[in-house]
MIKOL-8633 format. One record per residue (C-alpha): residue number from 1; chain; x, y, z. Coordinates in nm, 4 decimals, always signed. Example, Ala and Ser with C-alpha at 12.3 -4.5 7.8 and 13.67 -1.06 7.14 Angstrom:
2
   pos   unit         px         py         pz
     1      A    +1.2300    -0.4500    +0.7800
     2      A    +1.3670    -0.1060    +0.7140
//
This chain:
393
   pos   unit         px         py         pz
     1      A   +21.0062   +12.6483   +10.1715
     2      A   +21.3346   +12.7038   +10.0439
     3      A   +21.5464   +12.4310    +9.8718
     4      A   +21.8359   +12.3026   +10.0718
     5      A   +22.1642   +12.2862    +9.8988
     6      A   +22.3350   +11.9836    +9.8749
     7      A   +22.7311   +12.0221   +10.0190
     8      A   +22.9704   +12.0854    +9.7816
     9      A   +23.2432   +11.8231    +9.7850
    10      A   +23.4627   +12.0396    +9.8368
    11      A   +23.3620   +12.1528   +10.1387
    12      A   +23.3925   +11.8194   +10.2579
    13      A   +23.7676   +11.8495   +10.4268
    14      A   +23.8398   +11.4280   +10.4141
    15      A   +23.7015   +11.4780   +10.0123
    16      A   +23.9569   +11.7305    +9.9971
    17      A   +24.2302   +11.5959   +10.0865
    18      A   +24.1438   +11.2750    +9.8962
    19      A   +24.2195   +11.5242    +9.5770
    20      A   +24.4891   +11.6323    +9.7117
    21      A   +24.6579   +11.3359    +9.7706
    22      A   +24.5440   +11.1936    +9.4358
    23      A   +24.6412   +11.4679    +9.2626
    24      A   +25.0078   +11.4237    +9.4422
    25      A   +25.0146   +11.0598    +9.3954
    26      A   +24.9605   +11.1525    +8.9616
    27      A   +25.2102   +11.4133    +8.9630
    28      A   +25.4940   +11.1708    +9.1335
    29      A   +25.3742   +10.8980    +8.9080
    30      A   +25.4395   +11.0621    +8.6168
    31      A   +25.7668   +11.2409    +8.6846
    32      A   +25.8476   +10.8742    +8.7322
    33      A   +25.7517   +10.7508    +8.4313
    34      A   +25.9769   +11.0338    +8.3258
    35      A   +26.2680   +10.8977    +8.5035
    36      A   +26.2036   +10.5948    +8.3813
    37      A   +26.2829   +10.6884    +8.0315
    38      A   +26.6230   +10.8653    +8.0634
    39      A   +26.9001   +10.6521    +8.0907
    40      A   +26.9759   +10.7562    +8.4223
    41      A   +26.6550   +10.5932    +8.5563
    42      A   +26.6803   +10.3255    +8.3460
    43      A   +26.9916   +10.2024    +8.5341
    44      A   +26.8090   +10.3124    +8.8839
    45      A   +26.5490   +10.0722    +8.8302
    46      A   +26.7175    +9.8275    +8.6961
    47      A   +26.9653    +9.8186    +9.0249
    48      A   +26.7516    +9.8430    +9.3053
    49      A   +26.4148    +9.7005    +9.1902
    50      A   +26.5751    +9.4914    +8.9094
    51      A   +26.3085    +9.5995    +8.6561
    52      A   +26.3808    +9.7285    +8.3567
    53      A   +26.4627    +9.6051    +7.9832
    54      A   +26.7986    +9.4458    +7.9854
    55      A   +26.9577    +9.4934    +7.6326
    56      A   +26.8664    +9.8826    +7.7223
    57      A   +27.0802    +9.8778    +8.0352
    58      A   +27.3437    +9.6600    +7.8379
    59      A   +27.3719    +9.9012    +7.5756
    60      A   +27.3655   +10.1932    +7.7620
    61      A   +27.6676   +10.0394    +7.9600
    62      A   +27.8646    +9.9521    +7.6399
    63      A   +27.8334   +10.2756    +7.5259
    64      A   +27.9995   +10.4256    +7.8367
    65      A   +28.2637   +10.1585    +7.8533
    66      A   +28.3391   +10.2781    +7.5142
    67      A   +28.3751   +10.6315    +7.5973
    68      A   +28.5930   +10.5453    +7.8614
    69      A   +28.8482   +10.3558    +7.5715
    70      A   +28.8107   +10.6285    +7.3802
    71      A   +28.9229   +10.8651    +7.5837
    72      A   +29.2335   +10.6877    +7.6231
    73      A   +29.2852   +10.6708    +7.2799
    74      A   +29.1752   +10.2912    +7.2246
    75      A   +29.0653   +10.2633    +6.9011
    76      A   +28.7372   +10.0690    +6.7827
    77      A   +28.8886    +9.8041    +6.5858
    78      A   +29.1278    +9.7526    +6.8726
    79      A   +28.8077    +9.6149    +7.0913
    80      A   +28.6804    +9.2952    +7.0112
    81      A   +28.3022    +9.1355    +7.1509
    82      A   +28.1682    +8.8062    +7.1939
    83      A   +27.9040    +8.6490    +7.3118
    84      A   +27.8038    +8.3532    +7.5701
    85      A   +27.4673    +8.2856    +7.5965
    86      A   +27.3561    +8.1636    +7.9435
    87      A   +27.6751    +8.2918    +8.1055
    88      A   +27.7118    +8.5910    +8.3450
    89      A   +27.8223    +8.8221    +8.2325
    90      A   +27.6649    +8.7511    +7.8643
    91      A   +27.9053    +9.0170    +7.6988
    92      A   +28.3204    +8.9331    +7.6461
    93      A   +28.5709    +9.2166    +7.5256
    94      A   +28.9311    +9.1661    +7.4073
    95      A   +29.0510    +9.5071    +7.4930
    96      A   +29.4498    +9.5626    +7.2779
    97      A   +29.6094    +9.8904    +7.4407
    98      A   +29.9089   +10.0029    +7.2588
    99      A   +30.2602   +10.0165    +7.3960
   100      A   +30.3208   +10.2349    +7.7058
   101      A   +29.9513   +10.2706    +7.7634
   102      A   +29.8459   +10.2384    +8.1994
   103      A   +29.6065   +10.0175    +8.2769
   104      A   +29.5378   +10.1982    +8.5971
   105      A   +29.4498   +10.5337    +8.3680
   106      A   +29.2442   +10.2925    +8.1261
   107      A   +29.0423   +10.1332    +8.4538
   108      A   +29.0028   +10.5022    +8.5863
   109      A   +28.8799   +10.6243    +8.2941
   110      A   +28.6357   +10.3416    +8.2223
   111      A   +28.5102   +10.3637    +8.6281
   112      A   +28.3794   +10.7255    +8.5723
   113      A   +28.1893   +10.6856    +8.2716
   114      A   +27.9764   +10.4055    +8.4244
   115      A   +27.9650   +10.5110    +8.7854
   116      A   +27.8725   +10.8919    +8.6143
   117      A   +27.5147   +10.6299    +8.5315
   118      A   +27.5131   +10.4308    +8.8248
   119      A   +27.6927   +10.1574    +8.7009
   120      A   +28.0153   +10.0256    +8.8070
   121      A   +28.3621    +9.8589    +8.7974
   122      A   +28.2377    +9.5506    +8.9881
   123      A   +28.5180    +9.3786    +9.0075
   124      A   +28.9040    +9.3778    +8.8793
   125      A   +29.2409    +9.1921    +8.8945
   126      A   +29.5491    +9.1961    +8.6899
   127      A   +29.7952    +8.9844    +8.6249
   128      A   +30.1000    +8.8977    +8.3818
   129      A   +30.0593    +8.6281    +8.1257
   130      A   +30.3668    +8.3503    +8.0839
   131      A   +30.4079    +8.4916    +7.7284
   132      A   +30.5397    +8.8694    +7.9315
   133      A   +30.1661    +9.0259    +7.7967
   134      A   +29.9846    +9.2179    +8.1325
   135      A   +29.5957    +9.1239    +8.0975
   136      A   +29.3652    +9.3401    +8.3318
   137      A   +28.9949    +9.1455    +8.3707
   138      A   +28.6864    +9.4172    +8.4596
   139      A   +28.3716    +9.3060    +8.5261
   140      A   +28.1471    +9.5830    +8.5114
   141      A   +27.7419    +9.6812    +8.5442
   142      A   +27.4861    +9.6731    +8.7867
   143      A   +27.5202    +9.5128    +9.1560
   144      A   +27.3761    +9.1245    +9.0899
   145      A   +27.3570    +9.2254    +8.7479
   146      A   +27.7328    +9.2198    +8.5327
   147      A   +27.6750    +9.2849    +8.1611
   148      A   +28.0473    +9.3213    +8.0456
   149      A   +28.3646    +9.0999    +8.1246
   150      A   +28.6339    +9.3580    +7.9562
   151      A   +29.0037    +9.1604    +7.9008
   152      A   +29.2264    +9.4385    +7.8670
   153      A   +29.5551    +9.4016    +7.7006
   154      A   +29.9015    +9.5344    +7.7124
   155      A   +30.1604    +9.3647    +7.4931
   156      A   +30.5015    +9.2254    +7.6305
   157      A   +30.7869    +9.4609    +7.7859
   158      A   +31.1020    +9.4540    +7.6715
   159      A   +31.2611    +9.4503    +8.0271
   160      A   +31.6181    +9.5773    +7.8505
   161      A   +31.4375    +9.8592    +7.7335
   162      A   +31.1271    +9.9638    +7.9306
   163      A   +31.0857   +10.2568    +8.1273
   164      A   +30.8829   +10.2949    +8.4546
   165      A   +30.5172   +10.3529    +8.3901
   166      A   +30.5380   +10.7535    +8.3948
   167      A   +30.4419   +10.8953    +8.7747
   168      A   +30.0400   +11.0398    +8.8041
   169      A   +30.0143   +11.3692    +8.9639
   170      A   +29.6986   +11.5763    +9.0165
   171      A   +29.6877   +11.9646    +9.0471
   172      A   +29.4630   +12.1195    +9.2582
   173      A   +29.4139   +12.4927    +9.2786
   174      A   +29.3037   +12.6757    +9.5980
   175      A   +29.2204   +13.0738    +9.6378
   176      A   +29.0187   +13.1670    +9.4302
   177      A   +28.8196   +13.3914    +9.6746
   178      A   +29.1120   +13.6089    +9.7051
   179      A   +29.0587   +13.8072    +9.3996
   180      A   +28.7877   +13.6259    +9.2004
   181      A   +28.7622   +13.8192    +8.8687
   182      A   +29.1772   +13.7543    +8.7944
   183      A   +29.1756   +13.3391    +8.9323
   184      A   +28.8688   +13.3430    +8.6622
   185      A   +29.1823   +13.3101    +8.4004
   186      A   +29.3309   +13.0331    +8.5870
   187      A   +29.0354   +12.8067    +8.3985
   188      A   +29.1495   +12.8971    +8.1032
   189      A   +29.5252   +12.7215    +8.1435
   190      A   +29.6173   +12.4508    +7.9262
   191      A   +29.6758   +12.2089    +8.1962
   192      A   +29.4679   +11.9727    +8.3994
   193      A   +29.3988   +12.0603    +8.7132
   194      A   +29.1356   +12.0622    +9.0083
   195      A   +28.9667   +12.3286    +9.1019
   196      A   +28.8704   +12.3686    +9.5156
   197      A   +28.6332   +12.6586    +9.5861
   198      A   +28.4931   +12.7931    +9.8939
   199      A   +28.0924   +12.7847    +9.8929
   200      A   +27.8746   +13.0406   +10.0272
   201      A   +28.0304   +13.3412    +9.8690
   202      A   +27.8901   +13.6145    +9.6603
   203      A   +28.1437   +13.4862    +9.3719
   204      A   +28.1301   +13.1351    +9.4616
   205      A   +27.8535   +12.9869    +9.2082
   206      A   +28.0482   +13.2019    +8.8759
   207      A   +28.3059   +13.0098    +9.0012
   208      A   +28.1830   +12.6559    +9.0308
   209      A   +27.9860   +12.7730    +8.7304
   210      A   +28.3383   +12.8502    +8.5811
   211      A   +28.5010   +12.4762    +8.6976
   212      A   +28.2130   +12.2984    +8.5447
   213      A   +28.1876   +12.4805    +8.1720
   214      A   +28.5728   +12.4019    +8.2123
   215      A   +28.5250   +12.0709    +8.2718
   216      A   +28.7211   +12.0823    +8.5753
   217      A   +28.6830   +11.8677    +8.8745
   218      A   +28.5904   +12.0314    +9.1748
   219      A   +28.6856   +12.0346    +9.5656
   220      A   +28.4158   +12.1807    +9.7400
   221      A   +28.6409   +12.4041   +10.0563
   222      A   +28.3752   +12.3355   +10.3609
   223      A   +28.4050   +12.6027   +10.5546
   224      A   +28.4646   +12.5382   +10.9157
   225      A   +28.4782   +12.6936   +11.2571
   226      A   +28.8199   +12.7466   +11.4002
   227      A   +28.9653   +12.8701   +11.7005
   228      A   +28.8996   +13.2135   +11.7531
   229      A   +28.6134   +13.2528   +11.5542
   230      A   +28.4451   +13.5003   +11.4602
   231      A   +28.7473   +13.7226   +11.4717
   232      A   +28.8824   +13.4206   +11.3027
   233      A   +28.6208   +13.3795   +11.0311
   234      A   +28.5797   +13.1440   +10.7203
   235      A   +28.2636   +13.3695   +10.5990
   236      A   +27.8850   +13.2707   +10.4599
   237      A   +27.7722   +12.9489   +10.5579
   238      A   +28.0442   +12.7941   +10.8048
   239      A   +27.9812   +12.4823   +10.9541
   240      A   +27.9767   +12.5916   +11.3578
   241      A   +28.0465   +12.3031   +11.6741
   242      A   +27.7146   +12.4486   +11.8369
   243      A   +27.5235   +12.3162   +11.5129
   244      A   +27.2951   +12.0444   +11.5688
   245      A   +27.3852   +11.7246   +11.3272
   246      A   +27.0409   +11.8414   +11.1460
   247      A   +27.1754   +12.1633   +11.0875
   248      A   +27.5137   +12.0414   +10.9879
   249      A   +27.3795   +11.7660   +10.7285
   250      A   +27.1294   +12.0367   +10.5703
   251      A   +27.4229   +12.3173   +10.5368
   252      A   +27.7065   +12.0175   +10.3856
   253      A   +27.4000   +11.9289   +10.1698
   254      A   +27.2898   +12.2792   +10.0357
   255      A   +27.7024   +12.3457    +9.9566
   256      A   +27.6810   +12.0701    +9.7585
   257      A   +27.4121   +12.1507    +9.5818
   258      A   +27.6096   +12.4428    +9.4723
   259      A   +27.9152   +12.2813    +9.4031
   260      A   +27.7204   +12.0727    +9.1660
   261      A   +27.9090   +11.7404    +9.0975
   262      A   +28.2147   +11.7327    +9.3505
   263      A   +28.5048   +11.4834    +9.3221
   264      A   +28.6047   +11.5336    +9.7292
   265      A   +28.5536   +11.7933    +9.9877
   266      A   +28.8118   +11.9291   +10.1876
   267      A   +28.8086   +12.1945   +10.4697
   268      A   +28.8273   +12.5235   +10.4545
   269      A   +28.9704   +12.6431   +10.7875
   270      A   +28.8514   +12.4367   +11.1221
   271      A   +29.0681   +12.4470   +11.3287
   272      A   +28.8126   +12.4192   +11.5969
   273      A   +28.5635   +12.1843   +11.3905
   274      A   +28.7931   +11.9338   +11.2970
   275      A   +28.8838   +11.8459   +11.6444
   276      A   +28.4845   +11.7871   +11.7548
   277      A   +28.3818   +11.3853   +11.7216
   278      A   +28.0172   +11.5670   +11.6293
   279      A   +28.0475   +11.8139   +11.3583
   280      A   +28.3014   +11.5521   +11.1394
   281      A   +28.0489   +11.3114   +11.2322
   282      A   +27.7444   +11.4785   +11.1152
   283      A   +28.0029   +11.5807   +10.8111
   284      A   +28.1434   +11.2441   +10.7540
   285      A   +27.8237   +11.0069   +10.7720
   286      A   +27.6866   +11.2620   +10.4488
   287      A   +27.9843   +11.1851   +10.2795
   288      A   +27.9722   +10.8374   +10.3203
   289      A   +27.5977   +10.8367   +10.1542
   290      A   +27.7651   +11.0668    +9.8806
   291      A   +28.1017   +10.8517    +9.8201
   292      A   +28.2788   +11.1388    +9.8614
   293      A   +28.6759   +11.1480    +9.9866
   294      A   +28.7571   +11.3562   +10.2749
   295      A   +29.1130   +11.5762   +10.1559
   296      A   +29.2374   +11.6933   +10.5035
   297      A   +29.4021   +12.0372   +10.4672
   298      A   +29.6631   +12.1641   +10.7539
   299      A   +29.5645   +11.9242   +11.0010
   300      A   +29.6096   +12.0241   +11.3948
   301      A   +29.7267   +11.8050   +11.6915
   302      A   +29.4118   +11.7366   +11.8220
   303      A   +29.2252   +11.6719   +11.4559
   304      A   +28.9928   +11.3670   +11.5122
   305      A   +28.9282   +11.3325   +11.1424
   306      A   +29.2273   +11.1213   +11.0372
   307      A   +29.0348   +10.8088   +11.2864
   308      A   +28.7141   +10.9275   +11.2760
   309      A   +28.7066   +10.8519   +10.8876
   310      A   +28.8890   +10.4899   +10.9519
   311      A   +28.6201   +10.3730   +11.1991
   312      A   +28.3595   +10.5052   +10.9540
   313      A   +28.4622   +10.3787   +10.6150
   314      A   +28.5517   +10.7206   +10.4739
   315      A   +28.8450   +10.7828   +10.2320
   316      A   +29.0550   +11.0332   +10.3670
   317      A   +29.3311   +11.1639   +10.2406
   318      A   +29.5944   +11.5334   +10.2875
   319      A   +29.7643   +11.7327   +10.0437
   320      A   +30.1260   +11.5795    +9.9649
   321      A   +30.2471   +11.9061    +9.8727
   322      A   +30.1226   +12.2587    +9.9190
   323      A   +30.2892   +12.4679    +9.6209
   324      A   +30.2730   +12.8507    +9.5920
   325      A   +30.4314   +12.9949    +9.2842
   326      A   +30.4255   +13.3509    +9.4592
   327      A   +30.6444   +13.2122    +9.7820
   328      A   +31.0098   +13.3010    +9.5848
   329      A   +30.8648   +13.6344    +9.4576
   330      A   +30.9287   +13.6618    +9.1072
   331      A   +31.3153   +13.4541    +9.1206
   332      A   +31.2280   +13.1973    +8.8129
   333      A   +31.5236   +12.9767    +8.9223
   334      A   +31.4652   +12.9208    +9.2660
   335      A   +31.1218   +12.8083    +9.1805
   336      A   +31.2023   +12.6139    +8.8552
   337      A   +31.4656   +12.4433    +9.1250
   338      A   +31.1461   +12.3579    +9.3851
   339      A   +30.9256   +12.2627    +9.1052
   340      A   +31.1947   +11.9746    +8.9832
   341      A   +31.2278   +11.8477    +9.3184
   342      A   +30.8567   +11.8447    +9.3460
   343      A   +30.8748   +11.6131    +8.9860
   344      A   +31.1002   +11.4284    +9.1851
   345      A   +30.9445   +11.3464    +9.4874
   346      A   +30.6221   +11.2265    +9.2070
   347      A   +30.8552   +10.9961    +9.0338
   348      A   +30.9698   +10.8634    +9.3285
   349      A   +30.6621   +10.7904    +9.4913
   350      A   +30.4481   +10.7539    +9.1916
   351      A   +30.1464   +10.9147    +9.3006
   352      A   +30.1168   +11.2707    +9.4160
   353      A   +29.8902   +11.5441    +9.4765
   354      A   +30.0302   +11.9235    +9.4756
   355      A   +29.7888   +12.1815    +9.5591
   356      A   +29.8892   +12.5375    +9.4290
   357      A   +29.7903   +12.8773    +9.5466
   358      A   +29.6076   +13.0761    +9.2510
   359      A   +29.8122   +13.3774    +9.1475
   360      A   +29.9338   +13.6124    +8.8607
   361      A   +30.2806   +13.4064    +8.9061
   362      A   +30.1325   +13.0891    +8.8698
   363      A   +29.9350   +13.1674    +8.5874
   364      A   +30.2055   +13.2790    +8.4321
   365      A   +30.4691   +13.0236    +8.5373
   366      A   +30.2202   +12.6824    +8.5410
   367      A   +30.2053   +12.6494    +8.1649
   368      A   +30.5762   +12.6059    +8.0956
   369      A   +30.5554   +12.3966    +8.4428
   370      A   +30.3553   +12.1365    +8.3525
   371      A   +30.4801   +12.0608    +7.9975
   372      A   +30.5753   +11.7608    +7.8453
   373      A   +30.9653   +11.8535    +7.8237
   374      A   +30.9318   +11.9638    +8.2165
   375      A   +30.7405   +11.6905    +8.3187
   376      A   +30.9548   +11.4285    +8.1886
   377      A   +30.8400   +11.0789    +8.3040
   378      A   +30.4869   +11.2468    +8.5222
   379      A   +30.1322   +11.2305    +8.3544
   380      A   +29.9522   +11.4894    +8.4543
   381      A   +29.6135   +11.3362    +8.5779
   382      A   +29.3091   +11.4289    +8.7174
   383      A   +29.2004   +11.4537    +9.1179
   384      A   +29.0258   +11.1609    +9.1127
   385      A   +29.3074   +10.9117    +8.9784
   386      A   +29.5264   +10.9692    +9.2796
   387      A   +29.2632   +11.0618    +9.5640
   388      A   +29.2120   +10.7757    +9.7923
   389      A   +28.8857   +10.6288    +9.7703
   390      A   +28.6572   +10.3987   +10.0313
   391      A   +28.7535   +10.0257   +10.0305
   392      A   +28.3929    +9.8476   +10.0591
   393      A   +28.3445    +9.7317   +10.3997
//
C-alpha cells in the first residue's frame, strides 16, 4: 500500500497567510527601526508616542536653531546657553542680533529649520525693554515637549536716526509652461524668487526638478476646471467638478508628490472649480492635513474659496500684484516707472507679494530690478515670509 503524504504547509491556505502576514509584519518592523534612527523619526516618535532619547531630540533641535542664526548671519559667539535643571524648557539662549537686523526674518528663518524636522516655534512674543533694547522670547521643540527658550536681542534705536525696518517682498514667477527650455534660465537669476509650476506636464518634473536643485520654493499651479472646458483647457491632470472627493484628494495628492516639497498651492485656471463648495472642499481639507496656504489667483464673482478657507482654518491668501515685464514691450522707462511704484506700494504696506510672468524681458530686466541700489529700503524675501499662514484653531 502506498505511503500517504503528509500536506505540505504550504498548501495549507490559513498557514499561508500566517507567513504572509509575518513576513509583512518583519518587513514594516524593520523599516521602522530604520526610521527610528534618522533624525526625522527620531523627532516623530518622540512627538506623538513621546519615546525616544531626549538629549538626541535636544540636540538635533539646537542644531537646527543654529542653522536658522546662521543663516541670518548671527554669529556663534553672539549666542549664549544656559542651563536650568528641572525647568521646562531645560535649555536658555541669549540670542545678540546686530544693528538693523528683523526679528521677524530671524523667527522665519529659525521656524523652517525646525518645522523642516517636525519641530516647531511653539510659542513667541516680543516686546521692548525700558532700557529702548527689543527682546523677542521663542520657545521652540516638540508639542508637550519645549527644549529651547531662545531670548533674542536687538540693541536700542536711536529714534533721531533710525530708519523703518526695510519692506519684505516675495517674487513669484508663473509661465513656465509657455516655452519651457528658455524659463529654464530664469533659475539661474541672481535673485530670490518663487517658482509656481503647473503639474502634469511633459516638462513639468525638469522643472520642479529645476526649482528644487535651485533651491527655490515652489507653488504647485493646481490645475482646475473652468468655464468652458474642454475648449477651455488647463491640460494633464485637471481637477474636474464631476470628480468624486476620492478622486480629487488622490489627484491634489499625486501633484504633490511631484512638486516635491511645496510652500503653497495656488490655482491654475478654475474658473468653474473654484466656485463648487465640493471640489475646494475635497482640495482644501488636503491642505489643511498638509499646512499648506491656499494663494488665490484671478478670483471670479462667484469664487467660494475666499469663505470656504475661513470656515475651515485654511490660510488663504491672492497675489498683491501681478507684474509682466513684457506688458510695455521693450520701453525700459515706462517699466522702470511701474516697477518704482510697485517698490512703493511695498514700502508702504510693508509686506508684498508680486508675481511676474516668465519672459526673455524679464530675464533680462529682473536683475538690475531687484538690486540693492533699486530696491532701496525692500528686502527681497522668500514666499513663505509674507504668505499668510493658518492661525491654530
Amino acid at each position: 500500500m502506498a505511503k500517504r503524504k503528509r500536506p505540505s504547509a504550504l498548501s495549507n491556505p490559513r498557514a499561508v497567510l500566517v507567513l504572509g502576514l509575518t513576513a509583512v509584519a518583519l518587513f514594516g518592523i524593520g523599516q521602522l527601526v530604520l526610521f527610528a534612527r534618522t533624525e526625522r523619526g527620531a523627532l516623530f516618535f518622540a512627538r506623538t508616542l513621546g519615546i525616544g532619547g531626549e538629549t538626541r531630540v535636544t540636540q538635533i533641535i539646537g542644531r537646527e536653531i543654529r542653522e536658522g542664526l546662521k543663516a541670518m548671519n548671527v554669529p556663534p559667539d553672539s549666542i549664549a546657553e544656559t542651563r536650568v535643571p528641572e525647568s521646562r524648557p531645560e535649555l536658555r539662549w541669549r540670542v545678540g542680533l546686530g544693528p538693523g537686523a528683523s526679528l521677524i526674518q530671524t523667527n522665519h528663518a529659525i521656524a523652517r529649520r525646525v518645522e523642516a524636522l517636525g519641530a516647531a516655534v511653539l510659542s513667541g512674543h516680543e516686546r521692548t525693554e525700558n532700557n529702548g533694547t527689543r527682546r523677542l522670547t521663542l520657545v521652540v521643540g516638540l508639542p508637550h515637549h519645549p527644549t529651547h527658550e531662545l531670548s533674542i536681542i536687538t540693541p536700542k534705536v536711536d529714534e533721531e536716526n533710525a530708519e523703518r525696518e526695510p519692506a519684505r517682498m516675495a517674487i513669484v514667477l508663473y509661465g513656465f509652461g509657455e516655452d519651457p527650455e528658455h524659463a529654464a534660465a530664469a533659475f539661474d537669476l541672481p535673485v530670490p524668487f518663487a517658482a509656481a509650476i503647473v503639474p502634469g506636464a511633459r516638462w513639468s518634473s525638469s522643472m520642479f526638478r529645476a526649482a528644487r536643485n535651485s533651491k527655490r520654493e515652489i507653488v504647485l499651479m493646481l490645475p482646475l476646471e473652468p468655464i468652458n472646458y474642454p475648449n477651455v483647457n488647463p491640460g494633464p491632470g485637471t481637477v474636474l467638478v464631476t470628480m468624486n472627493t476620492a478622486r480629487i484628494t488622490a489627484l491634489l495628492r499625486k501633484h504633490l508628490d511631484q512638486a516635491g516639497d511645496a510652500t503653497s498651492v495656488g490655482n491654475f485656471m478654475g474658473s468653474l472649480a473654484t466656485q463648487d463648495m465640493t471640489v475646494m472642499g475635497a482640495v482644501f481639507k488636503e491642505l489643511k492635513r498638509r499646512g499648506l496656504t491656499f494663494v488665490h489667483m484671478k478670483p471670479v464673482p462667484g469664487a467660494v474659496c475666499r469663505d470656504l478657507a475661513a470656515d475651515m482654518g485654511i490660510a488663504y491668501d491672492e497675489p498683491d500684484v501681478m507684474f509682466d515685464p513684457a506688458d510695455w514691450k521693450g520701453d525700459r522707462r515706462r517699466l522702470d516707472h511701474e516697477w518704482h511704484k510697485v517698490l512703493d506700494q511695498a514700502r508702504q504696506r510693508g509686506r508684498l507679494m508680486v508675481w511676474m510672468h516668465v519672459s526673455p524681458t524679464l530675464i533680462d530686466w529682473l536683475p538690475k530690478a531687484a538690486s540693492a541700489k533699486e530696491l532701496k529700503g525692500v528686502n527681497l524675501v522668500p514666499l513663505s515670509a509674507v504668505v499668510h499662514r493658518a492661525t491654530a484653531r
